[in-house]
PDB file with one MODEL, atoms N, CA, C and O in Angstrom:
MODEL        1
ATOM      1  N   UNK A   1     -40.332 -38.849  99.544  1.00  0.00           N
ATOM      2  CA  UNK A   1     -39.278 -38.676  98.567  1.00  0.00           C
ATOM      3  C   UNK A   1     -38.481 -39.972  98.409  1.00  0.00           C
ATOM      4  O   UNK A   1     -37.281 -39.857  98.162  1.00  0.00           O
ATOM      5  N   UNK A   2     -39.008 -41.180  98.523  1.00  0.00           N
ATOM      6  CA  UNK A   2     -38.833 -42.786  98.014  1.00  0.00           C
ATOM      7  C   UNK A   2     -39.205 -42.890  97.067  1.00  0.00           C
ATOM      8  O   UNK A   2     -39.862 -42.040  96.465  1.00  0.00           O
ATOM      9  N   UNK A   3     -38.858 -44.064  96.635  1.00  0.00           N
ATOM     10  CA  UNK A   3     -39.314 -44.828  95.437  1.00  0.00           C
ATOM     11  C   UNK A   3     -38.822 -45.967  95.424  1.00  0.00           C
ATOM     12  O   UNK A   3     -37.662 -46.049  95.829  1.00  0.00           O
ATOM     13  N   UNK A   4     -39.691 -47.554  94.844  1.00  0.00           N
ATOM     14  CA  UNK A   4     -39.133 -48.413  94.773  1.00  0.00           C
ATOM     15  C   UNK A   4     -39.461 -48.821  93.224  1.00  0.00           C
ATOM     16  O   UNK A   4     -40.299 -48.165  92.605  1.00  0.00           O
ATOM     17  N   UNK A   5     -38.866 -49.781  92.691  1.00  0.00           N
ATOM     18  CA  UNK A   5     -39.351 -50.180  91.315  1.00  0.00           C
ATOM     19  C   UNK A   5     -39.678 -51.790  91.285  1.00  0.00           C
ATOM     20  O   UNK A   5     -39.000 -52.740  91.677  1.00  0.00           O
ATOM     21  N   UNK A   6     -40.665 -51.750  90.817  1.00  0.00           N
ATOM     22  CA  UNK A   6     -41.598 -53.031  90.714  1.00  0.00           C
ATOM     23  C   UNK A   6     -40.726 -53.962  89.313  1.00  0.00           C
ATOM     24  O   UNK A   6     -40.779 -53.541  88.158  1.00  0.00           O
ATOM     25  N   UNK A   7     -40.007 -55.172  89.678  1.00  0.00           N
ATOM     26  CA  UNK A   7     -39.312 -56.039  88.739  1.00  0.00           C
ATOM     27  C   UNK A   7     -40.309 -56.549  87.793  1.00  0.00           C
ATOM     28  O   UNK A   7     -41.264 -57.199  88.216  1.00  0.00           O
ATOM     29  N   UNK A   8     -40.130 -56.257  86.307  1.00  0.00           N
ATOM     30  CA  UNK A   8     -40.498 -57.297  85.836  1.00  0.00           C
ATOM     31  C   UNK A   8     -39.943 -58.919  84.982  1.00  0.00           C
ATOM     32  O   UNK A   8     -38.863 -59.064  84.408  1.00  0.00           O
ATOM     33  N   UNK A   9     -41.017 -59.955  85.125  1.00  0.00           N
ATOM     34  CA  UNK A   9     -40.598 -61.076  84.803  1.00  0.00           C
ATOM     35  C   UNK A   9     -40.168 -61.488  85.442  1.00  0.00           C
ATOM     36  O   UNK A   9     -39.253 -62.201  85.030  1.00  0.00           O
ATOM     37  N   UNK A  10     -40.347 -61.463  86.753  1.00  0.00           N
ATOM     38  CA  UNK A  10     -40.114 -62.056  87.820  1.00  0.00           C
ATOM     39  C   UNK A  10     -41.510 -63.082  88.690  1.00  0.00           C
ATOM     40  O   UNK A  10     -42.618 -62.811  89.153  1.00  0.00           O
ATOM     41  N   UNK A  11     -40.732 -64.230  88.565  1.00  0.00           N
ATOM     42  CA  UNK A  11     -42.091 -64.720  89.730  1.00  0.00           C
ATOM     43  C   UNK A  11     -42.259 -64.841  90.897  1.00  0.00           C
ATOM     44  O   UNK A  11     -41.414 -65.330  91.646  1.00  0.00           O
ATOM     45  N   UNK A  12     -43.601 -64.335  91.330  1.00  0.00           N
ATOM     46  CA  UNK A  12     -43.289 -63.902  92.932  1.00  0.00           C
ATOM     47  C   UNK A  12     -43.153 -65.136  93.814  1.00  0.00           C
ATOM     48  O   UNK A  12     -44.026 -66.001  93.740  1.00  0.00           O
ATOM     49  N   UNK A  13     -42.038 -65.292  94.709  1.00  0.00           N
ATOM     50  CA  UNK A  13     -42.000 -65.920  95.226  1.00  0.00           C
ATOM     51  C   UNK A  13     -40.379 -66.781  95.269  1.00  0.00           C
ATOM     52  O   UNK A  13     -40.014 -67.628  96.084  1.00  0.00           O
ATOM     53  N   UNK A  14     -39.724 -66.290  94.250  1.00  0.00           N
ATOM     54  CA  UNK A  14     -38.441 -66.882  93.479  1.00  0.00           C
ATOM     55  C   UNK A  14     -37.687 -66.091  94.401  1.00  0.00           C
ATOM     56  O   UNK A  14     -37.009 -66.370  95.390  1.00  0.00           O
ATOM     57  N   UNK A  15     -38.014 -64.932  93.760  1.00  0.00           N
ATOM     58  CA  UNK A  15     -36.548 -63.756  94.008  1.00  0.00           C
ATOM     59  C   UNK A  15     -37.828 -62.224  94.669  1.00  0.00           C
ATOM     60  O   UNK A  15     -39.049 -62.095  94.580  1.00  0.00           O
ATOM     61  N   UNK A  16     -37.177 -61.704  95.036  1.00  0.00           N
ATOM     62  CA  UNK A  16     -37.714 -60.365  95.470  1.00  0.00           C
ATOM     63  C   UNK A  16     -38.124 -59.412  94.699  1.00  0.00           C
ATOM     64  O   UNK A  16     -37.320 -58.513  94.452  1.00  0.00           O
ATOM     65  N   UNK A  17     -39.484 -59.357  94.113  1.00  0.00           N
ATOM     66  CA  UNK A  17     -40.493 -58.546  92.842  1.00  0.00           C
ATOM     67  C   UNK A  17     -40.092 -56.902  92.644  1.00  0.00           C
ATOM     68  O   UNK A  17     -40.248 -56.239  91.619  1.00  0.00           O
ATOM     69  N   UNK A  18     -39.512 -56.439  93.979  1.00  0.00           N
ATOM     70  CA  UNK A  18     -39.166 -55.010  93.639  1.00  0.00           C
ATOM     71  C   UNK A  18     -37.810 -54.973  94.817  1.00  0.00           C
ATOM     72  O   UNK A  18     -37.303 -55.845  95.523  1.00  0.00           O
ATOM     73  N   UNK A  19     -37.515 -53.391  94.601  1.00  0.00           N
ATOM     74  CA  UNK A  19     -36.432 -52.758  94.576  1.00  0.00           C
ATOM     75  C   UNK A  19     -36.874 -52.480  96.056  1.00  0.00           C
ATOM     76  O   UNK A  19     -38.059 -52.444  96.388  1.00  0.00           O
ATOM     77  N   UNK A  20     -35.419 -52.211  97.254  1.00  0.00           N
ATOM     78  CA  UNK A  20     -35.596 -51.487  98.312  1.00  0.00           C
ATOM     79  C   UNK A  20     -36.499 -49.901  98.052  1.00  0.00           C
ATOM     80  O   UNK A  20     -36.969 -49.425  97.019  1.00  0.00           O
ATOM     81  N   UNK A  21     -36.488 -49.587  98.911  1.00  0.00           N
ATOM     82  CA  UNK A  21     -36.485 -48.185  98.980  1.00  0.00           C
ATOM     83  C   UNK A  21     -35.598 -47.307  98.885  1.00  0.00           C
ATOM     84  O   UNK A  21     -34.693 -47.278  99.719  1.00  0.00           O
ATOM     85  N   UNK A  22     -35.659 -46.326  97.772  1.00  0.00           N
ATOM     86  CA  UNK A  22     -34.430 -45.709  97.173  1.00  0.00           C
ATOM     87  C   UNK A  22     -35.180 -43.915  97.066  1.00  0.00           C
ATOM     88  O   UNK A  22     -36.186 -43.434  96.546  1.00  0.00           O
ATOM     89  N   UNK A  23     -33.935 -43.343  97.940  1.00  0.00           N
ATOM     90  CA  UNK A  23     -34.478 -41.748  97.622  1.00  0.00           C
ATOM     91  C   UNK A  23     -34.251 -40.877  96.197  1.00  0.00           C
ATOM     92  O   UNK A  23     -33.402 -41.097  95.334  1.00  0.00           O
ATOM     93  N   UNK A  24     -35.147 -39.951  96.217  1.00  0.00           N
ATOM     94  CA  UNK A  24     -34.868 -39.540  94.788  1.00  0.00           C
ATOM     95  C   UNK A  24     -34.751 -37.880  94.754  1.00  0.00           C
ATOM     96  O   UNK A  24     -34.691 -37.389  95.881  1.00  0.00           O
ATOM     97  N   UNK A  25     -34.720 -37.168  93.924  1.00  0.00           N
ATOM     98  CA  UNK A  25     -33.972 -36.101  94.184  1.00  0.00           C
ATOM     99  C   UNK A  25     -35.738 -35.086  94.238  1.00  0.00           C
ATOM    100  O   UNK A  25     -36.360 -34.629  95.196  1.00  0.00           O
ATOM    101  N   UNK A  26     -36.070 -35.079  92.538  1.00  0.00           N
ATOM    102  CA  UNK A  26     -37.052 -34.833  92.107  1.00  0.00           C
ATOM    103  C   UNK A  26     -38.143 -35.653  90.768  1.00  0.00           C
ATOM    104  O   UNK A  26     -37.618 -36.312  89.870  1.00  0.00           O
ATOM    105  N   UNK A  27     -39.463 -35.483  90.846  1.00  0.00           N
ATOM    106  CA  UNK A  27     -40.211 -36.315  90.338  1.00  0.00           C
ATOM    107  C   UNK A  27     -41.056 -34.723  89.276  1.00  0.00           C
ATOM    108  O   UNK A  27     -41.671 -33.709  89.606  1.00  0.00           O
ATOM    109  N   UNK A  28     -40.662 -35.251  88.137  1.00  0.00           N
ATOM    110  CA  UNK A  28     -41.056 -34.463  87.027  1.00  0.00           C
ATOM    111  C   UNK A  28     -42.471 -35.489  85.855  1.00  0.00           C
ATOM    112  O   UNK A  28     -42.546 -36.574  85.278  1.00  0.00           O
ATOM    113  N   UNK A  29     -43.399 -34.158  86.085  1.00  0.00           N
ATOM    114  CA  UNK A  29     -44.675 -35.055  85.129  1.00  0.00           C
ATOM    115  C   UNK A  29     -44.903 -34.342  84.005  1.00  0.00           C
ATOM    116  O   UNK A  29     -44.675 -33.134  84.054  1.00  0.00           O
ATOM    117  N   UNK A  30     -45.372 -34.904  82.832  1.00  0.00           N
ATOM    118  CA  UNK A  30     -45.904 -33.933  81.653  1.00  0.00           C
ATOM    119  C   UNK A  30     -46.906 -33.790  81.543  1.00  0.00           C
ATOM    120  O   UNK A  30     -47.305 -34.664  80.773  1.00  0.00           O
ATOM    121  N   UNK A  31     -48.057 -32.889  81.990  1.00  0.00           N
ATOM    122  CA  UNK A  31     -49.284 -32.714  81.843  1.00  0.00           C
ATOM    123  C   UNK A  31     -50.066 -32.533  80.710  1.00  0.00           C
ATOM    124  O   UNK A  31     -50.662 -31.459  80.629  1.00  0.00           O
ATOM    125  N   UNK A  32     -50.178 -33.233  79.940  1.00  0.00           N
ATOM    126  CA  UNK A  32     -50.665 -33.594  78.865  1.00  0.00           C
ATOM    127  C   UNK A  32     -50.456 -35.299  78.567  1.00  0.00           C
ATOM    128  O   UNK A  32     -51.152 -36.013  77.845  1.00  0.00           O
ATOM    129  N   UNK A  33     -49.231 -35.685  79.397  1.00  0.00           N
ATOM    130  CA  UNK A  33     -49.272 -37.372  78.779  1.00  0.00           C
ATOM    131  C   UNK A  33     -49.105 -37.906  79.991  1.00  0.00           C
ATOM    132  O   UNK A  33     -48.915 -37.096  80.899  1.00  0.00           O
ATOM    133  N   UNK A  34     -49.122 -38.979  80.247  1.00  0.00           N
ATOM    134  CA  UNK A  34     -48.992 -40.252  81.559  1.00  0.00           C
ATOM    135  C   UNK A  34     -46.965 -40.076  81.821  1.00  0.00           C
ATOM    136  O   UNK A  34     -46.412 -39.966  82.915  1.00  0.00           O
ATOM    137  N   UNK A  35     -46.359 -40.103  80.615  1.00  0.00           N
ATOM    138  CA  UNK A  35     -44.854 -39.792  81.083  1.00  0.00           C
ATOM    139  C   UNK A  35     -44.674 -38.877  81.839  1.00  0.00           C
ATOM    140  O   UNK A  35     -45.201 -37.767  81.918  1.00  0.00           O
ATOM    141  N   UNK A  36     -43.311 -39.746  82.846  1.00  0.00           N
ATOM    142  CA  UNK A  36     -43.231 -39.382  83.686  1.00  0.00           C
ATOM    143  C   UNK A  36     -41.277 -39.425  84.042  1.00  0.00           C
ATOM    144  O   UNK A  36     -40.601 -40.281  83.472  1.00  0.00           O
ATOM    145  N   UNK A  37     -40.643 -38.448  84.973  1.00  0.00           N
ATOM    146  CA  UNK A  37     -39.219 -38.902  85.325  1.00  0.00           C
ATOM    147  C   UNK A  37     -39.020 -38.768  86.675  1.00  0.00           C
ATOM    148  O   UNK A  37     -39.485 -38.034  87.546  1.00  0.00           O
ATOM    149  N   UNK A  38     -38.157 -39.723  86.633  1.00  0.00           N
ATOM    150  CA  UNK A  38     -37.925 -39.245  88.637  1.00  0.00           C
ATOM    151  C   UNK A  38     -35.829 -39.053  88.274  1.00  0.00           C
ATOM    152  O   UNK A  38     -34.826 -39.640  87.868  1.00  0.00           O
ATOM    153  N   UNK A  39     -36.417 -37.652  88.876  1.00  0.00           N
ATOM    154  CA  UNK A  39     -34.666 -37.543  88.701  1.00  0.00           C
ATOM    155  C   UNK A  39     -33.800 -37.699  90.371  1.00  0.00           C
ATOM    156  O   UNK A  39     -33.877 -37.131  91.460  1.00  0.00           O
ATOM    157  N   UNK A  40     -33.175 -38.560  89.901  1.00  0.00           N
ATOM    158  CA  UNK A  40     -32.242 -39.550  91.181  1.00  0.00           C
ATOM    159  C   UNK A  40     -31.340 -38.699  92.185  1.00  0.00           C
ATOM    160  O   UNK A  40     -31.156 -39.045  93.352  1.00  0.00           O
ATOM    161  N   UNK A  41     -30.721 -37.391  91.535  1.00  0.00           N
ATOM    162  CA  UNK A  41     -29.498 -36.630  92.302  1.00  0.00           C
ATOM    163  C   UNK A  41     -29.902 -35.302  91.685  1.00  0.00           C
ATOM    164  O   UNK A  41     -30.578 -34.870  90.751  1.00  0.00           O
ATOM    165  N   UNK A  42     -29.229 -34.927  92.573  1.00  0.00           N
ATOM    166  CA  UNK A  42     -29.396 -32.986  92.416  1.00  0.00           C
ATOM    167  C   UNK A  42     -28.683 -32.503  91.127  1.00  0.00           C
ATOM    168  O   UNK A  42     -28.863 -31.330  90.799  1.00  0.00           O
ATOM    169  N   UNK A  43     -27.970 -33.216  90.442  1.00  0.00           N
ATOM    170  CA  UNK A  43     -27.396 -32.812  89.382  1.00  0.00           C
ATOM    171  C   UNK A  43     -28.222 -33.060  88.336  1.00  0.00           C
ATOM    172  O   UNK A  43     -27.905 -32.504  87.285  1.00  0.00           O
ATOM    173  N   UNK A  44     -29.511 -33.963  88.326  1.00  0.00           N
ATOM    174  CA  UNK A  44     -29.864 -34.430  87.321  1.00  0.00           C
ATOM    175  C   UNK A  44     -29.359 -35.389  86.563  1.00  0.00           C
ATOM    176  O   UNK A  44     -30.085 -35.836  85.675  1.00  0.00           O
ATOM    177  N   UNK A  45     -27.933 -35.958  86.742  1.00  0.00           N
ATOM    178  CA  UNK A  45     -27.547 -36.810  85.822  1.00  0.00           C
ATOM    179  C   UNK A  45     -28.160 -38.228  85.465  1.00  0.00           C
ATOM    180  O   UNK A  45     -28.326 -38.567  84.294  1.00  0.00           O
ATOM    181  N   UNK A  46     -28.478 -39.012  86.507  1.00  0.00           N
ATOM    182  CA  UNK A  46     -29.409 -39.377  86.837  1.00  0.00           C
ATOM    183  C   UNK A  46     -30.836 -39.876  87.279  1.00  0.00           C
ATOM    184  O   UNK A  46     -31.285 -39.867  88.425  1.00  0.00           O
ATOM    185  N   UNK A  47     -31.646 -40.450  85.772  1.00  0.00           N
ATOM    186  CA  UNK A  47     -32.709 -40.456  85.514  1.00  0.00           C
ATOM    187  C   UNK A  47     -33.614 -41.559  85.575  1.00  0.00           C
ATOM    188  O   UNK A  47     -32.975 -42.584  85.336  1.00  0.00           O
ATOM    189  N   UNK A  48     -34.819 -41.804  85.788  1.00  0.00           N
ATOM    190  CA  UNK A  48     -35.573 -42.688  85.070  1.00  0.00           C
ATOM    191  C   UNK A  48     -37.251 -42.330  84.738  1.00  0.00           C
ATOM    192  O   UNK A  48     -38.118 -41.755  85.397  1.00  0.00           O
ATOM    193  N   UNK A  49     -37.237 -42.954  83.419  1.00  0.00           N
ATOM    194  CA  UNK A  49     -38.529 -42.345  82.805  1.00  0.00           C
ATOM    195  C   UNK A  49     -39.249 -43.297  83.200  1.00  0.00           C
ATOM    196  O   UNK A  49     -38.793 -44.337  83.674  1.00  0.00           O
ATOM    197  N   UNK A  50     -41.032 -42.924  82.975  1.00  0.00           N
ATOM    198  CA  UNK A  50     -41.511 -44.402  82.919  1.00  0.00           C
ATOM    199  C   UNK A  50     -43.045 -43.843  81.871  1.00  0.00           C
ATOM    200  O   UNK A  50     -43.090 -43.183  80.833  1.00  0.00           O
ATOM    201  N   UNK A  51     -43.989 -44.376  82.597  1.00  0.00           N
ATOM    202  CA  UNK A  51     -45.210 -43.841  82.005  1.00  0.00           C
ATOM    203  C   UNK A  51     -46.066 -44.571  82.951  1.00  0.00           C
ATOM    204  O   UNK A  51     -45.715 -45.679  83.356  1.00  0.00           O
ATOM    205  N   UNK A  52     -47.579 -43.821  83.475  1.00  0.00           N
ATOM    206  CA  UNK A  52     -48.582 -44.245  84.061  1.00  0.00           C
ATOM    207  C   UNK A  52     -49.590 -44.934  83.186  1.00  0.00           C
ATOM    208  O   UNK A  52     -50.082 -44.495  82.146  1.00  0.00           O
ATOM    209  N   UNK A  53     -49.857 -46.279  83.875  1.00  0.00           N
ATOM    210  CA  UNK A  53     -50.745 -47.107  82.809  1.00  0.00           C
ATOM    211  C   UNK A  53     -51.990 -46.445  83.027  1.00  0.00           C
ATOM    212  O   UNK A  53     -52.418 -46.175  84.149  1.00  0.00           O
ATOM    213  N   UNK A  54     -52.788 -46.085  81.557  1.00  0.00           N
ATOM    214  CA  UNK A  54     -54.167 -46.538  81.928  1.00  0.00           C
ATOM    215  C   UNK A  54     -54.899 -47.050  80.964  1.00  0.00           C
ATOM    216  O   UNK A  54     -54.397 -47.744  80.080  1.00  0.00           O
ATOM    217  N   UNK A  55     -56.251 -46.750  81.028  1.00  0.00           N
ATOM    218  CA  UNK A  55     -57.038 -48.100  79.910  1.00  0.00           C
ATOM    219  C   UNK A  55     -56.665 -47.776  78.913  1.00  0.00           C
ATOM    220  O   UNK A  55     -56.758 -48.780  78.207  1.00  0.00           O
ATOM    221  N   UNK A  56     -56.214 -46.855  78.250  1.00  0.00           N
ATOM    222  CA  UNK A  56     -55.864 -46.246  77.033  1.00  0.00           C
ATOM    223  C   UNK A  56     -54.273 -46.241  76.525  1.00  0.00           C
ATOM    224  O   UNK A  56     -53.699 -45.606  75.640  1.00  0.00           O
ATOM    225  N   UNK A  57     -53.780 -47.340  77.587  1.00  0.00           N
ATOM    226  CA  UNK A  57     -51.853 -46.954  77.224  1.00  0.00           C
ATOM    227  C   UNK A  57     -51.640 -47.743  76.117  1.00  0.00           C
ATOM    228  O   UNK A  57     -52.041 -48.903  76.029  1.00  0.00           O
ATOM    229  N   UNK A  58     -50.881 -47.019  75.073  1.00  0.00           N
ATOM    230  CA  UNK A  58     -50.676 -46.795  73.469  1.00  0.00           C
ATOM    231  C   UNK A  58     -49.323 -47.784  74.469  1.00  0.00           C
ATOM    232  O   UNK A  58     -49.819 -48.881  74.213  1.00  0.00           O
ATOM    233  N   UNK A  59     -48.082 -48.146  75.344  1.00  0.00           N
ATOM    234  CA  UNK A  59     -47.434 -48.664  75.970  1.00  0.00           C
ATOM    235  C   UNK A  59     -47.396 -50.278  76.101  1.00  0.00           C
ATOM    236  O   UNK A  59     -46.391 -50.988  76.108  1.00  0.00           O
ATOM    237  N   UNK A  60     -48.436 -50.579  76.181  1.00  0.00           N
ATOM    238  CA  UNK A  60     -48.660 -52.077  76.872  1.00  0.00           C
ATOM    239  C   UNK A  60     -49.838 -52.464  75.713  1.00  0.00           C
ATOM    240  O   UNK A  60     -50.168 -53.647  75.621  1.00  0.00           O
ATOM    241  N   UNK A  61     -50.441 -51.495  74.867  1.00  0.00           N
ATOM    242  CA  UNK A  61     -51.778 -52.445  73.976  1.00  0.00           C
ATOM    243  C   UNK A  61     -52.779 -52.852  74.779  1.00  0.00           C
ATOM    244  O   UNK A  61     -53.706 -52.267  75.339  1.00  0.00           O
ATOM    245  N   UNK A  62     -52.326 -54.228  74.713  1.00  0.00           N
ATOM    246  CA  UNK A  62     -53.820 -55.423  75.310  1.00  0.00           C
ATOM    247  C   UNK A  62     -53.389 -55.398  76.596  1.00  0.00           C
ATOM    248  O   UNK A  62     -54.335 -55.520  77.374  1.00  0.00           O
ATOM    249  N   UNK A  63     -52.045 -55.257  77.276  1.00  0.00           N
ATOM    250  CA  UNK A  63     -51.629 -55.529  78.446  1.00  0.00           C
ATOM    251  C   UNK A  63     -52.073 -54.777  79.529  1.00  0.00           C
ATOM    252  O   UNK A  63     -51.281 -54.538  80.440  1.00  0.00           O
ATOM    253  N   UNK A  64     -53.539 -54.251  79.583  1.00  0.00           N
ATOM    254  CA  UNK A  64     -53.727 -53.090  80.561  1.00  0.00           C
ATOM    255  C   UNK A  64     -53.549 -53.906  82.046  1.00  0.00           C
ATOM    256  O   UNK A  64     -53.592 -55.116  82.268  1.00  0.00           O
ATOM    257  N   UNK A  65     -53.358 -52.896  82.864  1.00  0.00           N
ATOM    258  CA  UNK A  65     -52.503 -52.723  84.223  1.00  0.00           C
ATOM    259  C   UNK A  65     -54.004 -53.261  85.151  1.00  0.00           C
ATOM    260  O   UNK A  65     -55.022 -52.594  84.964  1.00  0.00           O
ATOM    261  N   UNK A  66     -54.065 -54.387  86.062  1.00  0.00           N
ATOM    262  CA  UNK A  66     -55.434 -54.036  86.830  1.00  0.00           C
ATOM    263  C   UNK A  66     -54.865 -53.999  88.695  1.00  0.00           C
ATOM    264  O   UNK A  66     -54.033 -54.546  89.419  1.00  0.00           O
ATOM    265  N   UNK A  67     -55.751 -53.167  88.759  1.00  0.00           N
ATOM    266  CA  UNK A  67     -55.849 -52.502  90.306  1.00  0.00           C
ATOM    267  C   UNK A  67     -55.940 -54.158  91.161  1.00  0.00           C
ATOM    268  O   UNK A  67     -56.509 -55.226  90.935  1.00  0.00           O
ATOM    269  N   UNK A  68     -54.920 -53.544  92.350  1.00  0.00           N
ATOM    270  CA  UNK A  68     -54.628 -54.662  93.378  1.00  0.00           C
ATOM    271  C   UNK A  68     -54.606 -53.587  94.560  1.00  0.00           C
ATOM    272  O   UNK A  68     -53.999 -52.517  94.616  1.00  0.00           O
ATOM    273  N   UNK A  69     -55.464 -54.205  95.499  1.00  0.00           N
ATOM    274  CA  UNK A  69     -55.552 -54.226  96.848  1.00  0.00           C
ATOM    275  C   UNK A  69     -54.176 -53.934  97.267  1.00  0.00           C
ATOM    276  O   UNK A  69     -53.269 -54.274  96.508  1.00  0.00           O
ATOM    277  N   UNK A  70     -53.718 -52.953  99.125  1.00  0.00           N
ATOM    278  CA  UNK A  70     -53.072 -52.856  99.205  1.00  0.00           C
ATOM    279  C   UNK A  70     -52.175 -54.189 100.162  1.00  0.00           C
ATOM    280  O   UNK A  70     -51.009 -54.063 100.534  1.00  0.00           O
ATOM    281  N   UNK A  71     -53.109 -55.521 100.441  1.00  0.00           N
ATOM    282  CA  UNK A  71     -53.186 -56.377 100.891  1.00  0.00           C
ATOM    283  C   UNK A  71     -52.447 -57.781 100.000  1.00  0.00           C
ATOM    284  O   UNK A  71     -51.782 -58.734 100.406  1.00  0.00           O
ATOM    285  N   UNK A  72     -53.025 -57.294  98.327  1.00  0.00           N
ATOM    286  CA  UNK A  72     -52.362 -58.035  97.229  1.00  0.00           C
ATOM    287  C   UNK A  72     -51.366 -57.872  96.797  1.00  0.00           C
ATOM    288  O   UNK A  72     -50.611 -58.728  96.336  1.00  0.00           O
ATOM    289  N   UNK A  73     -51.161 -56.430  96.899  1.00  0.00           N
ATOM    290  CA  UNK A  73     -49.465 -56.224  96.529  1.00  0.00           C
ATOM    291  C   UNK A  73     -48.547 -56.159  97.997  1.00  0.00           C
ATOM    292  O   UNK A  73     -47.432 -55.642  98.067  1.00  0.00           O
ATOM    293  N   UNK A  74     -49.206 -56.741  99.035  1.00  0.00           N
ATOM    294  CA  UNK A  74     -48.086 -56.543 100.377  1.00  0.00           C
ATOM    295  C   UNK A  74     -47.731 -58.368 100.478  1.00  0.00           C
ATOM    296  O   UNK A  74     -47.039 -59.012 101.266  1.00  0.00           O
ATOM    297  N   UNK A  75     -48.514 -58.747  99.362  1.00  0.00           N
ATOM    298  CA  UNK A  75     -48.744 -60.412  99.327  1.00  0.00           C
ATOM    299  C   UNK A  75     -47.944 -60.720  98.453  1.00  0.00           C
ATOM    300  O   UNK A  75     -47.262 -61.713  98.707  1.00  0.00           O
ATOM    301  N   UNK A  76     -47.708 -60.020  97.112  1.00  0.00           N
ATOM    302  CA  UNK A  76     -46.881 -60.252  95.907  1.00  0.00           C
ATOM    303  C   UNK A  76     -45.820 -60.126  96.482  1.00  0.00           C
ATOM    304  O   UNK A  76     -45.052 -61.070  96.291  1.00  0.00           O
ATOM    305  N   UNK A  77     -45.206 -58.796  97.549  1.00  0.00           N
ATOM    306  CA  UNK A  77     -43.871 -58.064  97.705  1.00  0.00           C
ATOM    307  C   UNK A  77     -43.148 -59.448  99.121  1.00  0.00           C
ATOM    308  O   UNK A  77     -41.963 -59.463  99.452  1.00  0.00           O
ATOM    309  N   UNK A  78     -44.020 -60.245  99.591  1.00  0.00           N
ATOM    310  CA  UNK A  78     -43.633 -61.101 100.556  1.00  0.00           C
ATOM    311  C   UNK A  78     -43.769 -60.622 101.855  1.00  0.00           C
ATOM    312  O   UNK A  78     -42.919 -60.938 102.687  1.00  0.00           O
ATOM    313  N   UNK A  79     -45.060 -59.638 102.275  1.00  0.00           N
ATOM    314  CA  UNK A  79     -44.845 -59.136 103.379  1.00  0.00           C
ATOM    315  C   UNK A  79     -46.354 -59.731 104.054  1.00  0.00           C
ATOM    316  O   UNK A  79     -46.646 -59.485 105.224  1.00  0.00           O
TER     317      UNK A  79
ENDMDL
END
């Protein structure tokens, strides 16, 4: 029940690419689309949407997302 968020426009190595580890209340999906929310506090007030990339994200176009090792992203994050 973490979550961190991955910075973008950031270059690795400058400043720190993502977010600590931050708890969240509840994680809501729409089964039919890649959107997605993670709601932050029990009240709900508190949101963030996002969407899951895949080869097909209408989101990013040409920008599709490619798979990294859990070795490459422990390399990006500075660990």
């Amino acid at each position: 029940m973490r979550f961190r968020r991955i910075l973008r426009h950031i270059a690795p190595g400058a400043h720190p690419v993502s977010t600590d580890w931050r708890p969240y209340f509840e994680l809501e999906s729409e089964p039919d689309s890649e959107f997605f929310t993670v709601v932050l506090n029990r009240e709900g007030t508190r949101l963030l949407r996002s969407w899951r990339h895949s080869t097909e994200c209408t989101q990013c176009s040409q920008n599709v997302t490619a798979e990294m090792s859990l070795a490459e992203l422990g390399s990006a994050l500075g660990r």
